[in-house]
TORKOL-4160 file (C-alpha; in steps of 0.2 Angstrom, whole numbers, padded with zeros to 4 digits, m for minus):
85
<pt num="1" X="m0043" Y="m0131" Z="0090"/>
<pt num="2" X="m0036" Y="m0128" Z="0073"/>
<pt num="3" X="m0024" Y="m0135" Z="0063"/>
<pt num="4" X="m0016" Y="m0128" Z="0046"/>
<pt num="5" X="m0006" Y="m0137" Z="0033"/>
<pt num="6" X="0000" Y="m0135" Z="0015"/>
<pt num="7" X="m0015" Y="m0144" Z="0005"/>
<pt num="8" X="m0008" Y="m0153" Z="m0008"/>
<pt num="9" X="0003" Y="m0143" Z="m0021"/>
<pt num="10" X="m0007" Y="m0129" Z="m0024"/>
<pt num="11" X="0008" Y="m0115" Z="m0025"/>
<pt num="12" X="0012" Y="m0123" Z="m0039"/>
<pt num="13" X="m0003" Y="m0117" Z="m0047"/>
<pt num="14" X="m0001" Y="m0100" Z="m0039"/>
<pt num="15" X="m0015" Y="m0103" Z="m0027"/>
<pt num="16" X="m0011" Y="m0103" Z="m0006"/>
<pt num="17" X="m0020" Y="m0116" Z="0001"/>
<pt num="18" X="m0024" Y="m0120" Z="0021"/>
<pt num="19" X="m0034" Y="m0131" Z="0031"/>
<pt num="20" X="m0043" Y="m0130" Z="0048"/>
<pt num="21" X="m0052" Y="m0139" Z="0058"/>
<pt num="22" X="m0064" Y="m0134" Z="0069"/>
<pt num="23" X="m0070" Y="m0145" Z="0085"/>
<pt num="24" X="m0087" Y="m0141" Z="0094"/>
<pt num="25" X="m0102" Y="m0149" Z="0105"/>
<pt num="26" X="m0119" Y="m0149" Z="0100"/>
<pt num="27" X="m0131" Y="m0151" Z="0116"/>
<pt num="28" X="m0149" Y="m0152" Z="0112"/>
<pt num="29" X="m0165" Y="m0160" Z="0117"/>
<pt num="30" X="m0165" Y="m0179" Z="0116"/>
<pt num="31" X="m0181" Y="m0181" Z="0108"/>
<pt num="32" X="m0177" Y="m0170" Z="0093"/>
<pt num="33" X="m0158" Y="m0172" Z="0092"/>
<pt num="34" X="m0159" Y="m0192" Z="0094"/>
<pt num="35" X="m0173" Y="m0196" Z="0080"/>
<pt num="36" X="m0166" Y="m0184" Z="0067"/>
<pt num="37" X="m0150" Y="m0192" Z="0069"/>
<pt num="38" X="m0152" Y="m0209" Z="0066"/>
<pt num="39" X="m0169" Y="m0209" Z="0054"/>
<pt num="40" X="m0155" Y="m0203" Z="0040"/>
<pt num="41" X="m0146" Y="m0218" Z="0043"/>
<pt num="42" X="m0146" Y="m0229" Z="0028"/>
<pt num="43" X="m0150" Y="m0248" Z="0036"/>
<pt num="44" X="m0163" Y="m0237" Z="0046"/>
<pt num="45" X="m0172" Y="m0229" Z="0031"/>
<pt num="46" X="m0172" Y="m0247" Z="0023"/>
<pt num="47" X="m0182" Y="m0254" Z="0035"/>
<pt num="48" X="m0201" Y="m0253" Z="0037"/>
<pt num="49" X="m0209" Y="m0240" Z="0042"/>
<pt num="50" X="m0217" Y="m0247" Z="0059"/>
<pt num="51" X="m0201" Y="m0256" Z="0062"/>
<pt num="52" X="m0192" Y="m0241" Z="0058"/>
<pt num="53" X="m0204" Y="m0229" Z="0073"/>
<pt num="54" X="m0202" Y="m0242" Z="0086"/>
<pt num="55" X="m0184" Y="m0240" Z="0084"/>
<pt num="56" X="m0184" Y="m0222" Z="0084"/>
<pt num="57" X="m0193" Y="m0219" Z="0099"/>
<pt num="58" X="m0183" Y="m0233" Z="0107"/>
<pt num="59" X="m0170" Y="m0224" Z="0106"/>
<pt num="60" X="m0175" Y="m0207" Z="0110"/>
<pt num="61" X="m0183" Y="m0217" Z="0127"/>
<pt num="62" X="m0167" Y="m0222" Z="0129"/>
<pt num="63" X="m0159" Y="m0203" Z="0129"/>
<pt num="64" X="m0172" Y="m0197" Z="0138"/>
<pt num="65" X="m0172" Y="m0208" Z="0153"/>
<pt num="66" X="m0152" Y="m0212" Z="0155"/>
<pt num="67" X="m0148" Y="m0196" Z="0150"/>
<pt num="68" X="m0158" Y="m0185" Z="0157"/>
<pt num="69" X="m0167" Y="m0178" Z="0138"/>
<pt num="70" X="m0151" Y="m0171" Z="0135"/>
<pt num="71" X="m0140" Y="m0177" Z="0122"/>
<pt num="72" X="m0123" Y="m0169" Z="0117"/>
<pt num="73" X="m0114" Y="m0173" Z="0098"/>
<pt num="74" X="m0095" Y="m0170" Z="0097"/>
<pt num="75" X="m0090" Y="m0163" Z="0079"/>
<pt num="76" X="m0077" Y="m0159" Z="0068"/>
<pt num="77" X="m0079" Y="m0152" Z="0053"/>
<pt num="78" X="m0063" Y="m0148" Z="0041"/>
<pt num="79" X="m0063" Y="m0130" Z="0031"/>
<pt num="80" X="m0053" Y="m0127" Z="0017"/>
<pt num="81" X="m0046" Y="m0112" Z="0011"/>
<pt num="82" X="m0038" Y="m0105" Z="m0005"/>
<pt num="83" X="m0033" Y="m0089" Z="m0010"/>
<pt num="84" X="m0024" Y="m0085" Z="m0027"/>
<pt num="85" X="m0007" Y="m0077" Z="m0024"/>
């Protein structure tokens, strides 16, 4: 779905700006969506390096056998656009 609003007071500065925001689902493969996801975590990236794997592949263990090696993501991502008048 997309929304659009007024963005600030841009028309005051002769520019017409909008924002939208779009709503999708990512599916993917657990092993490679579920330890690319949390190793850019920033507690996760602290931590050492073999603590760090066993937790990975905890994880992804975890996708793979409760949910069948699939995983799916829900995002929303805002765009905004601005176009001089």
């Amino acid at each position: 779905s997309c929304r659009r609003s007024p963005v600030g007071r841009s028309s005051d500065a002769g520019v017409r700006a909008q924002w939208r925001v779009r709503r999708y689902r990512v599916r993917g493969d657990a092993l490679a969506h579920v330890g690319k996801l949390y190793e850019d975590f920033s507690h996760i990236q602290r931590m050492a390096a073999p603590a760090r794997e066993r937790l990975l592949w905890q994880l992804m263990k975890i996708a793979a056998t409760q949910f069948g090696g699939r995983v799916e993501r829900n995002v929303i991502s805002p765009i905004y656009l601005a176009r001089r008048r």
